[in-house]
C-alpha positions in Angstrom: 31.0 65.7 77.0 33.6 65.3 79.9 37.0 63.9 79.3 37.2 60.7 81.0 40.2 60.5 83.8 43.3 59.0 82.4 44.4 56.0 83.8 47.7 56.0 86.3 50.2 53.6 85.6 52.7 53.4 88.8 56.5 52.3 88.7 57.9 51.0 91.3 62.0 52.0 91.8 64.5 49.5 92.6 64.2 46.4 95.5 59.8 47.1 95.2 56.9 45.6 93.9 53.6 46.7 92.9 52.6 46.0 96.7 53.9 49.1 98.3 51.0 51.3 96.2 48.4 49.5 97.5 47.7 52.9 99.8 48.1 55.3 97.6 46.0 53.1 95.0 43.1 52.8 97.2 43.0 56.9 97.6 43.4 57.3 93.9 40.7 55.1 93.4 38.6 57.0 95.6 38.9 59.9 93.4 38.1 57.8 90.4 41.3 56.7 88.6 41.9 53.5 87.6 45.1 52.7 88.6 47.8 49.8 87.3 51.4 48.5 88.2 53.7 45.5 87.2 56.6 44.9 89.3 59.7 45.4 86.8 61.9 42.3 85.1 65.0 43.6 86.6 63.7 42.6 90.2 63.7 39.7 91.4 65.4 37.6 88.9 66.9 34.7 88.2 69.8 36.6 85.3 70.5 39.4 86.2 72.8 40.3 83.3 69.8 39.6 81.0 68.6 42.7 82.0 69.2 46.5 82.1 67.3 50.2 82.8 66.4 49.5 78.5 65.2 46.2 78.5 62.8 47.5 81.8 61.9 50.3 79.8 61.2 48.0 76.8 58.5 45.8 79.1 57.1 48.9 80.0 56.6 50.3 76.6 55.4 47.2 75.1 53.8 45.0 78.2 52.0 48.4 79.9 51.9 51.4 78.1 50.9 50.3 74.6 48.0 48.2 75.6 46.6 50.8 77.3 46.7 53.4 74.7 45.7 51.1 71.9 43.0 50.2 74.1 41.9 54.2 74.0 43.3 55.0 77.5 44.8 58.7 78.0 47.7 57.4 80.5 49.7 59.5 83.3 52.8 58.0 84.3 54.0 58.2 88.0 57.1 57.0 88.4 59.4 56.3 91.6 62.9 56.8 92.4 64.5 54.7 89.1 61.3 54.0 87.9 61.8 57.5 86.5 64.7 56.1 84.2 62.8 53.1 82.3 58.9 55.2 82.7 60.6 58.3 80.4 62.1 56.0 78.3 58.6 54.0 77.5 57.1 56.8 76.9 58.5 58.4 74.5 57.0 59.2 71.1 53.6 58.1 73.0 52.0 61.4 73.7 48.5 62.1 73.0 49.3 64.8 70.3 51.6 62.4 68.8 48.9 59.8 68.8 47.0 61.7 66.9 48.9 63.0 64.3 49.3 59.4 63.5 45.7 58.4 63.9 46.1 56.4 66.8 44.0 56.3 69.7 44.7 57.0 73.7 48.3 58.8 74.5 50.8 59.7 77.5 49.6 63.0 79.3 51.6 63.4 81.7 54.9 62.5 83.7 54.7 62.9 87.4 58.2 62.2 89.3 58.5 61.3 93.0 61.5 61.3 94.3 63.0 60.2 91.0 65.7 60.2 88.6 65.1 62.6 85.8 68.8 62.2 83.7 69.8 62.6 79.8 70.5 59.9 78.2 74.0 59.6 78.4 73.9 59.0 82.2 72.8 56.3 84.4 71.9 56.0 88.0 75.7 55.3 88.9 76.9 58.5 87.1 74.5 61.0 87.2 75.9 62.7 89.8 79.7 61.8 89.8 81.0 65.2 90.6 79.1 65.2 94.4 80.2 62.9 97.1 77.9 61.3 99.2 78.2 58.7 101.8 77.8 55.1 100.8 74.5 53.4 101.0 74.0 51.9 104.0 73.5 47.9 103.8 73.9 47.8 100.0 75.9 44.8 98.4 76.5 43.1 95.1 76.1 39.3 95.3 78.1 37.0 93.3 74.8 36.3 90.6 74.5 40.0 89.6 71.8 41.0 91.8 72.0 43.7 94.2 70.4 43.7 97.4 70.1 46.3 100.6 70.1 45.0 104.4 66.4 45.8 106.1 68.6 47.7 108.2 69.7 49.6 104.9 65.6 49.4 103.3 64.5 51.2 107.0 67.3 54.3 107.0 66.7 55.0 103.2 63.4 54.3 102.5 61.1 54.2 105.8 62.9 56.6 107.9 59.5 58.5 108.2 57.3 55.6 109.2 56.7 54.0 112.7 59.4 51.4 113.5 57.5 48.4 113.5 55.4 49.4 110.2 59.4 50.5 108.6 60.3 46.6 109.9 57.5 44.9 108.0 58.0 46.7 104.7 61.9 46.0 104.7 61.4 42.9 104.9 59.6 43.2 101.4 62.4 43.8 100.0 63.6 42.2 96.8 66.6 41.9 94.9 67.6 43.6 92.1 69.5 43.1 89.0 73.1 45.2 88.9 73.4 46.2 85.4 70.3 48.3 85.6 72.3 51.0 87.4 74.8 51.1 85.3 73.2 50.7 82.2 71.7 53.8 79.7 68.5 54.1 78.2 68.3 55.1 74.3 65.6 58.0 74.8 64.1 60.0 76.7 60.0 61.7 77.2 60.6 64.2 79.6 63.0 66.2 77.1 60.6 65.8 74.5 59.5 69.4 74.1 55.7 68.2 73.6 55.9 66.8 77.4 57.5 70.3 78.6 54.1 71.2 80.2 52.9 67.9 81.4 55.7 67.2 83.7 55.8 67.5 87.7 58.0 66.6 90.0 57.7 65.7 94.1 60.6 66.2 96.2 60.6 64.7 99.5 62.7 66.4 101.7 63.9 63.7 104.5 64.5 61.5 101.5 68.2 59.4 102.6 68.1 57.3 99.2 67.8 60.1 96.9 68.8 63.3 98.5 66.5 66.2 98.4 69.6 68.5 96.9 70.1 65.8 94.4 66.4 66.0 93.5 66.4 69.6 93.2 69.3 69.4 90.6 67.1 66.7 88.5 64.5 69.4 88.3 66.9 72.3 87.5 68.8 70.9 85.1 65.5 69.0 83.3 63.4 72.2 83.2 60.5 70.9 85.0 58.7 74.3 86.1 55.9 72.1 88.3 57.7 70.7 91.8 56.2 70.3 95.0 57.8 69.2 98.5 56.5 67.1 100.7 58.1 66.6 104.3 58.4 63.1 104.4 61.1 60.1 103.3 61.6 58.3 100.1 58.5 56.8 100.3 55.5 59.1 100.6 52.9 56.4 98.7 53.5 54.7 102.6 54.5 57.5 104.8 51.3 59.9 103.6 49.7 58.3 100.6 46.6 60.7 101.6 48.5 63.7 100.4 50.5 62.3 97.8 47.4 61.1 96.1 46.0 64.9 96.5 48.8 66.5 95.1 48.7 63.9 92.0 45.3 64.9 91.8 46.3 68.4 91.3 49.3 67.6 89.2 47.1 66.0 86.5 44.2 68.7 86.5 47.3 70.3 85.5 47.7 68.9 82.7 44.3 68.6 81.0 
């Protein structure tokens, strides 16, 4: 009998909601995946120092992945930009082989990073890369509640720069806060180091990405071991800017791993 496709779950990075993979969700679906996606805690709130990159992994883990796999789903995570930091951390222990040593039902099989952070533990998204200067973030500010926010001139130059103007315009003004201590806060664990995930991991760079630059990525790979990357020409945010070709390449990436 065929294996059933695993279901996707998408997390968004920082400043998004579930909205902007409503593309690349209808081309995954067209391919047959079920697809799901929560927007984080950390954004748009009303405390931001009630939360941090654990406590989103924690809602992941316990409000995402775990009724999914109980329910017998084989799950791939994609995860984007910092979503990478909370999705590895949910995951971990939650493989399919682990699953079933225990005698437990569905499992994670595979991580799929796009444009994403991929750190150890002992580093956040504020000091992952310390020892490289790069130029400030245009239109980024910390506001007096916690949250941090990016000017839609800020959202367009990072994350758009590869869509037409006026479609860049209506998705910065999406845009939502986001809560501080997340950047600068660790996770306790980590699934893409555990070795059972060491052949179910893939990475995609984008190359004219301005939020997370595409040297920066490259070093996330390198110094993670992730042997599966793929580049794609195109900004930050390749679920808008070609989610036709993103969702082929997933496609390919989880074949992969079956």
């Amino acid at each position: 009998m065929a294996t059933l496709k695993p279901t996707i779950l998408l997390i968004p990075g920082l400043w998004h909601t579930p909205e902007c993979f409503n593309a690349l969700r209808t081309e995954l679906e067209e391919y047959g995946y079920e697809t799901v996606s929560r927007q984080l805690p950390s954004i748009d709130c009303t405390d931001p120092s009630k939360h941090s990159a654990q406590s989103d992994a924690d809602f992941v883990r316990s409000q995402l992945l775990l009724p999914l796999l109980d329910s017998g789903k084989r799950v791939v995570e994609v995860m984007h930009s910092y979503g990478g930091i909370p999705g590895s951390a949910a995951a971990y222990g939650l493989s399919e082989e682990e699953r079933i040593k225990e005698g437990l039902k569905g499992g994670v099989v595979g991580l799929i990073f796009v444009a994403s952070y991929v750190i150890p533990v002992e580093k956040t998204c504020s000091t992952c890369d310390e020892d490289t200067e790069h130029p400030p973030m245009v239109g980024f500010n910390i506001e007096e509640n916690g949250n941090c926010t990016i000017s839609p001139e800020g959202a367009i130059h990072h994350f758009y720069n590869d869509l037409p103007t006026k479609e860049a315009q209506a998705w910065a003004l999406r845009i939502k806060p986001a809560a501080f201590p997340v950047l600068v806060s660790q996770v306790h664990r980590t699934a893409h180091a555990q070795p059972v995930f060491r052949k179910r991991r893939s990475y995609i760079h984008c190359k004219k990405d301005t939020a997370l630059p595409f040297d920066l990525q490259k070093r996330f790979v390198a110094a993670s071991g992730i042997q599966r990357a793929i580049t794609l020409d195109t900004d930050h945010s390749p679920f808008l800017s070609m989610p036709k070709k993103l969702a082929e390449i997933m496609v390919e990436q989880i074949d992969g791993f079956a």
